[in-house]
C-alpha positions as semicolon CSV with decimal commas, in nm:
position;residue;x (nm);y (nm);z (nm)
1;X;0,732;-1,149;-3,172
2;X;0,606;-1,377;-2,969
3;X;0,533;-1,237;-2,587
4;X;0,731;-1,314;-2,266
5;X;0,644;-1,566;-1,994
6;X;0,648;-1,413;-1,650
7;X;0,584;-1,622;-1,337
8;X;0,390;-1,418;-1,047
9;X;0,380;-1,521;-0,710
10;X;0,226;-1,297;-0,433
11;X;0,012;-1,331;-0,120
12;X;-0,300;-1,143;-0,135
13;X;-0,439;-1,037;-0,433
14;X;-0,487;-0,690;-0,315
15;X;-0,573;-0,396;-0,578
16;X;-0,186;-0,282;-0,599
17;X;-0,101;-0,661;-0,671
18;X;-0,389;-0,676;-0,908
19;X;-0,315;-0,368;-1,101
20;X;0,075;-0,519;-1,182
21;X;-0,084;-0,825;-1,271
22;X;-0,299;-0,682;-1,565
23;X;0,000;-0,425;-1,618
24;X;0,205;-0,721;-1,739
25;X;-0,062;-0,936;-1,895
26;X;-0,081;-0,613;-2,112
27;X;0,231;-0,732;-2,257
28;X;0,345;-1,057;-2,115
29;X;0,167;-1,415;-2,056
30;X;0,155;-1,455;-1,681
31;X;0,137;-1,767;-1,447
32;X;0,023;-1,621;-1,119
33;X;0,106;-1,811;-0,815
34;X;-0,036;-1,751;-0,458
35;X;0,120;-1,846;-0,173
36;X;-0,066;-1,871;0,176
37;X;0,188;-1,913;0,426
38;X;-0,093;-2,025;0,704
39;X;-0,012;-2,049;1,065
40;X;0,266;-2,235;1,201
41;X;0,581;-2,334;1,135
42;X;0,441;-2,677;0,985
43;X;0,224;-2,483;0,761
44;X;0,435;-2,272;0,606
45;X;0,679;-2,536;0,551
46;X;0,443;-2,727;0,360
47;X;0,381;-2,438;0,158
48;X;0,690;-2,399;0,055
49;X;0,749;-2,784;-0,069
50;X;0,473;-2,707;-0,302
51;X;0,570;-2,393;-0,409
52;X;0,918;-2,612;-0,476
53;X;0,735;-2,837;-0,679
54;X;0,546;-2,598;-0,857
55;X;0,886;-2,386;-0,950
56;X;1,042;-2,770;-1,098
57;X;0,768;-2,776;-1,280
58;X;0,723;-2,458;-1,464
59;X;1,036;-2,210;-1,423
60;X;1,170;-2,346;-1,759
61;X;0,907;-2,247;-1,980
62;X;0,918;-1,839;-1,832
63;X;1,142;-1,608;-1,903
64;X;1,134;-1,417;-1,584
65;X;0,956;-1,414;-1,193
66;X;0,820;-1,147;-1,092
67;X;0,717;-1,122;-0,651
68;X;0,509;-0,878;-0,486
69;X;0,699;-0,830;-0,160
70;X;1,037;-1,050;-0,019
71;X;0,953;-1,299;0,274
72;X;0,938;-1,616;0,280
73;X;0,725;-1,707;-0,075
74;X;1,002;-1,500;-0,214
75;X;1,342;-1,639;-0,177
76;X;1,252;-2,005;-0,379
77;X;1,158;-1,790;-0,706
78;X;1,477;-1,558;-0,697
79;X;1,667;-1,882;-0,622
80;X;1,549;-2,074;-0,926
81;X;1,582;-1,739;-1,112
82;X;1,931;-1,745;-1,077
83;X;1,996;-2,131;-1,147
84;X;1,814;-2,088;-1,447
85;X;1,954;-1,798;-1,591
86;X;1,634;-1,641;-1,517
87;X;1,546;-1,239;-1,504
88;X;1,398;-1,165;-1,114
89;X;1,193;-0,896;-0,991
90;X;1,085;-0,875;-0,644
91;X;0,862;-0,527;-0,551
92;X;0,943;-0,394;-0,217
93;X;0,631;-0,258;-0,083
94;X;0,791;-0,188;0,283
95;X;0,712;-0,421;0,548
96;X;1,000;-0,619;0,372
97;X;1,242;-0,322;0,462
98;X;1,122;-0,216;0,833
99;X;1,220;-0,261;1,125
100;X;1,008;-0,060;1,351
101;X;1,054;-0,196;1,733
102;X;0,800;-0,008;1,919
103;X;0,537;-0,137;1,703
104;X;0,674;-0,505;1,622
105;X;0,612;-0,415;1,279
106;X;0,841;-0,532;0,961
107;X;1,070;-0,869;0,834
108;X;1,337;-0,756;1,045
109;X;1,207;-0,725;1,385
110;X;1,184;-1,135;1,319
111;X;1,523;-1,297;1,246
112;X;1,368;-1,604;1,033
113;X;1,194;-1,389;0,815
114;X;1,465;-1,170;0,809
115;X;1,640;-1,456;0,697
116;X;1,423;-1,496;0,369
117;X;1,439;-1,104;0,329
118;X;1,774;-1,010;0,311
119;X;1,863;-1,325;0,068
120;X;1,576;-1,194;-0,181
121;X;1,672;-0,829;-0,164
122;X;2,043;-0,940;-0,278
123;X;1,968;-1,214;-0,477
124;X;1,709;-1,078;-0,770
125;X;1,810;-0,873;-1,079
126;X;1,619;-0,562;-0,960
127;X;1,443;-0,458;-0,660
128;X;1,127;-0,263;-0,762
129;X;1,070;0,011;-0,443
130;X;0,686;0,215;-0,424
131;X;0,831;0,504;-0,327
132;X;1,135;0,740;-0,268
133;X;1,095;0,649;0,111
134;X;1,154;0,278;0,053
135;X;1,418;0,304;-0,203
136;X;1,611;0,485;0,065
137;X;1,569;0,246;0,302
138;X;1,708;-0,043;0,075
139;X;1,991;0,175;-0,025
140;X;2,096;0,219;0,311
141;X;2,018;-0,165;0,437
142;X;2,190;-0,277;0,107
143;X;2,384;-0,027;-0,074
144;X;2,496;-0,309;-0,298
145;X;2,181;-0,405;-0,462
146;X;2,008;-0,284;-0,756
147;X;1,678;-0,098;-0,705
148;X;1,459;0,116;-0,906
149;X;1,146;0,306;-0,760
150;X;0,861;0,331;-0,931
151;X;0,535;0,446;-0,781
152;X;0,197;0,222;-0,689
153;X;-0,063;0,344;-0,962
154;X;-0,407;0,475;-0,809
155;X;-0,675;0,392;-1,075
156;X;-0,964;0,608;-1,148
157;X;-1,289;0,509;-1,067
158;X;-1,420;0,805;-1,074
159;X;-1,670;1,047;-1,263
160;X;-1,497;1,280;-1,489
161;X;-1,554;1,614;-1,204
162;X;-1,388;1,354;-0,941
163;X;-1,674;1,415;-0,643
164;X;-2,008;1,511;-0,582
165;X;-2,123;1,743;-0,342
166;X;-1,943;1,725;-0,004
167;X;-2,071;1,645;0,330
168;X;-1,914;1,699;0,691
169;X;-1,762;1,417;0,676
170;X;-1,446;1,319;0,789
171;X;-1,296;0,984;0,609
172;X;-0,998;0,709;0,743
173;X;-0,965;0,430;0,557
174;X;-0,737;0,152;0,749
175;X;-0,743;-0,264;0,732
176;X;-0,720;-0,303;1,077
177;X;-0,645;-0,676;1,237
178;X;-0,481;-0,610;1,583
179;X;-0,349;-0,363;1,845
180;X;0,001;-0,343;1,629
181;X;-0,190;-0,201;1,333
182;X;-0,445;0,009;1,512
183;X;-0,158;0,184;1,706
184;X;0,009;0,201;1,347
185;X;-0,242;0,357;1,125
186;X;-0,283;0,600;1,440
187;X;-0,689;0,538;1,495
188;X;-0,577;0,646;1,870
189;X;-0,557;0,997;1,699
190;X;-0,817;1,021;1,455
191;X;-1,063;0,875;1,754
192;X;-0,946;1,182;1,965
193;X;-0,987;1,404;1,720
194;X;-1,390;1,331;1,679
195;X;-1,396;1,435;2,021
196;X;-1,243;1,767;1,886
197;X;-1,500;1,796;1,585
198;X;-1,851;1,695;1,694
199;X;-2,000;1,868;1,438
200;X;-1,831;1,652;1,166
201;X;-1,901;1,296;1,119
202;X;-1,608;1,039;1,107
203;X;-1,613;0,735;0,915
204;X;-1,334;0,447;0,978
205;X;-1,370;0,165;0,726
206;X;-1,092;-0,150;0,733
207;X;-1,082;-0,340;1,082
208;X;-1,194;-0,705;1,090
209;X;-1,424;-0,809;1,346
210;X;-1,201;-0,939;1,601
211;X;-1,023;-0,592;1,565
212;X;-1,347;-0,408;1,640
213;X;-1,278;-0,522;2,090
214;X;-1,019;-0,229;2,033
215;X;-1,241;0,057;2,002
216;X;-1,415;0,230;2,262
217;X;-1,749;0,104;2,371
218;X;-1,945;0,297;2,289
219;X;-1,818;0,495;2,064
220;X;-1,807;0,847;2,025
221;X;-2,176;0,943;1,889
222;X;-2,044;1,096;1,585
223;X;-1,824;0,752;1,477
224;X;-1,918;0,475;1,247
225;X;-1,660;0,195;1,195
226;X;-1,741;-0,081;0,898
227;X;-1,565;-0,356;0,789
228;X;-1,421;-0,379;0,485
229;X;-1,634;-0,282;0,208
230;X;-1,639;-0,412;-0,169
231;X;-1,493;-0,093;-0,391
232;X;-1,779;0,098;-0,514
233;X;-1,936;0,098;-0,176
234;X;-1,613;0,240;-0,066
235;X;-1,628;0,482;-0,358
236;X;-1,923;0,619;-0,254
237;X;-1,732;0,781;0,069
238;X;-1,487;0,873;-0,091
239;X;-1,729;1,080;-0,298
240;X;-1,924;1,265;-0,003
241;X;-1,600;1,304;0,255
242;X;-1,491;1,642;0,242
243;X;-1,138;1,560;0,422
244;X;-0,933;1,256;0,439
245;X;-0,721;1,183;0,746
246;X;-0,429;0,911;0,763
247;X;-0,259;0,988;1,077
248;X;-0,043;0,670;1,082
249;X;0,285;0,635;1,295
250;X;0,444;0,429;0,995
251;X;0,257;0,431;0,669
252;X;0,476;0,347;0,334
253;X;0,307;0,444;0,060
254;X;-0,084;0,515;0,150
255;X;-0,292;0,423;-0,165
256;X;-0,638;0,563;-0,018
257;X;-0,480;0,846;0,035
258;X;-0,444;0,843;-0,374
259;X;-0,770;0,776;-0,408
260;X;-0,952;1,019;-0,199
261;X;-0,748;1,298;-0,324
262;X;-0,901;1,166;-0,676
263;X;-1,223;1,228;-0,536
264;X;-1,168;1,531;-0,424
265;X;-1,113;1,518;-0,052
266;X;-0,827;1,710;0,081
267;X;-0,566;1,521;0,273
268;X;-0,465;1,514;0,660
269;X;-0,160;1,299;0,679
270;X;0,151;1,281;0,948
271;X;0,471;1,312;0,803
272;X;0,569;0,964;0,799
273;X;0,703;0,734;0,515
274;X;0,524;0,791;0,196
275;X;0,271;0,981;0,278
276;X;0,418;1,328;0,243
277;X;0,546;1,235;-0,130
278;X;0,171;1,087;-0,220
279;X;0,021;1,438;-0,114
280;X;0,289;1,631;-0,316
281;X;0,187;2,043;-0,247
282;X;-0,142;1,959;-0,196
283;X;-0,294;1,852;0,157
284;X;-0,187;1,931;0,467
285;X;0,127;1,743;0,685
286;X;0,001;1,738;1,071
287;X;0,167;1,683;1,389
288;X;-0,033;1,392;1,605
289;X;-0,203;1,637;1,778
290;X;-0,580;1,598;1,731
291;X;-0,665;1,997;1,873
292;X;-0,424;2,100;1,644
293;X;-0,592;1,920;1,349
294;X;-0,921;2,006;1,498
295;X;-0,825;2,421;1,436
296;X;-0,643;2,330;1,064
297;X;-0,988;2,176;0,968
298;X;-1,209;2,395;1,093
299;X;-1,027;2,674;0,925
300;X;-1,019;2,469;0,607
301;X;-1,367;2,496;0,635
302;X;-1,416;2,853;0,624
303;X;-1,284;2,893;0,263
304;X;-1,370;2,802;-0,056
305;X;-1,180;2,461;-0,125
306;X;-1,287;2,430;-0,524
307;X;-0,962;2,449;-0,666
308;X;-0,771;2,258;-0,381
309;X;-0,983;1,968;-0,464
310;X;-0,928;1,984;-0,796
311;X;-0,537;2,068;-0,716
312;X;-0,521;1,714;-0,494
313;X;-0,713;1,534;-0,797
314;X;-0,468;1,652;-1,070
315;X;-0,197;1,549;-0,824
316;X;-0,239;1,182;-0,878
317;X;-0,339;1,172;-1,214
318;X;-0,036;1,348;-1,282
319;X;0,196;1,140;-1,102
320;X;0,026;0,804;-1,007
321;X;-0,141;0,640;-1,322
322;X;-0,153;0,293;-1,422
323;X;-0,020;0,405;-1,759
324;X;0,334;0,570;-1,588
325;X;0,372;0,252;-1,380
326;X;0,311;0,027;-1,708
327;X;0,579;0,201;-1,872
328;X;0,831;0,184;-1,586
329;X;0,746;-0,144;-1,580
330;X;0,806;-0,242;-1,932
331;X;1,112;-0,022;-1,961
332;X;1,311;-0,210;-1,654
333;X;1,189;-0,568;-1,779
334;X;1,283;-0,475;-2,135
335;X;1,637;-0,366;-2,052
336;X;1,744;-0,492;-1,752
């Protein structure tokens, strides 16, 4: 039998987009598409001509489109989807379902993207959510829409034991490109909170350089802040933090959460979107209070954390693997 032709358009290529393209390459030939919207008005227009151009060209020879996230790259490919008798798939990954005011943050605090966002949503054969948190969300924005959740995949890169020996270290992992997102991934907090735990070294790895005129100069003596790193760079903190802290004010899923708790550090998160169902039992839901944290950890510390480690590790291999997202995957594209 021969395999089917799926057309992939996305954004960034990040590791969650990456790991569904080689999930359906497993089983499918796929034409991936990026679309860089740019800046401006202008810009974007002109990117979508081409994407136009590109979809005259080559929806007739696929069998389906597949989209990592509705905005505007989205709507053209659900559109010629549906004139074509085409099977679409867009992945709803969060941003595309927010509307969080305070922080300026999602498609719908903007009514142009908006715009492209809602049309996608009801316009493709099935909405693919990352979590129980965002499937709400679209069942409540659009309760006539079809949507099935299936969880990111956290892949292991990691030694069979899942972590070396620990150090006092204290690990935040955050792409950081302005005050919106530093507010967001709550570095306000986890800042504060190295002034609670000086005997514990933080590490903050994610902003961009022009985010870095955010931070406190100097810093506090016991915080380093890097770029972003390549993987197995980042790997190797994963390996020697002992705890992992997202303290975010809006977080949807939280894939380095995943992937510390694979290597072994125990999780700090707020109870926000995703988070709590990424943790499962294992880890620790805080209030933003860093003296509050401050205690929790230092108590932590007292014991003998062998089997919670292991206890957060088994938690995403249980319920996070590329293999359970494959077969999702392959399941609603089969049938649907």
């Amino acid at each position: 039998m021969a395999k089917r032709s799926i057309l992939f358009f996305y954004v960034n290529f990040s590791s969650f987009v990456k790991a569904d393209y080689e999930i359906l390459s497993s089983f499918a030939n796929v034409t991936k598409y990026q679309f860089d919207p740019g800046k401006g008005l202008i810009n974007t227009g002109i990117k979508v001509l081409k994407q136009f151009l590109f979809l005259m060209i080559h929806i007739w020879r696929h069998q389906a489109v597949y989209v990592w996230f509705a905005d505007y790259h989205s709507l053209l490919p659900v559109i010629f989807a549906r004139l074509f008798g085409k099977k679409s798939y867009v992945v709803i990954g969060g941003y595309d379902i927010c509307r969080e005011r305070s922080l300026n943050y999602g498609a719908f605090c903007s009514s142009f993207r908006g715009f492209f966002t809602a049309r996608t949503i009801r316009h493709c054969t099935v909405n693919l959510t990352v979590s129980n948190y965002v499937d709400r969300k679209v069942q409540f924005v659009f309760p006539r829409v079809r949507h099935e959740m299936i969880y990111n995949c956290i892949r292991l890169d990691s030694p069979e034991n899942g972590y070396h020996a620990k150090e006092n270290l204290i690990l935040c992992v955050a792409l950081l490109d302005s005050k919106r997102t530093y507010l967001r991934k709550g570095i306000d907090t986890f800042l504060n909170l190295s002034l609670s735990l000086p005997e514990y070294h933080f590490v903050l790895i994610g902003p961009n350089r022009d985010s870095l005129s955010l931070f406190p100069n100097p810093l506090p003596e016991n915080v380093e802040v890097f770029e972003r790193l390549p993987h197995h760079e980042l790997i190797a903190y994963f390996q020697k933090a002992t705890f992992y802290c997202q303290l975010s004010r809006v977080e949807i899923f939280g894939v380095a959460i995943g992937e510390a708790m694979l290597h072994g550090c125990i999780p700090l998160v707020t109870n926000v979107g995703g988070m709590p169902e990424v943790i499962g039992k294992e880890g620790f839901i805080v209030s933003r209070n860093s003296e509050k944290i401050a205690v929790q950890i230092r108590n932590l510390a007292k014991q003998d954390n062998t089997a919670m480690r292991e206890a957060c590790r088994q938690q995403i291999l249980n319920h996070f693997s590329v293999n359970q997202r494959r077969d999702s995957i392959m399941k609603i594209l089969t049938f649907s």
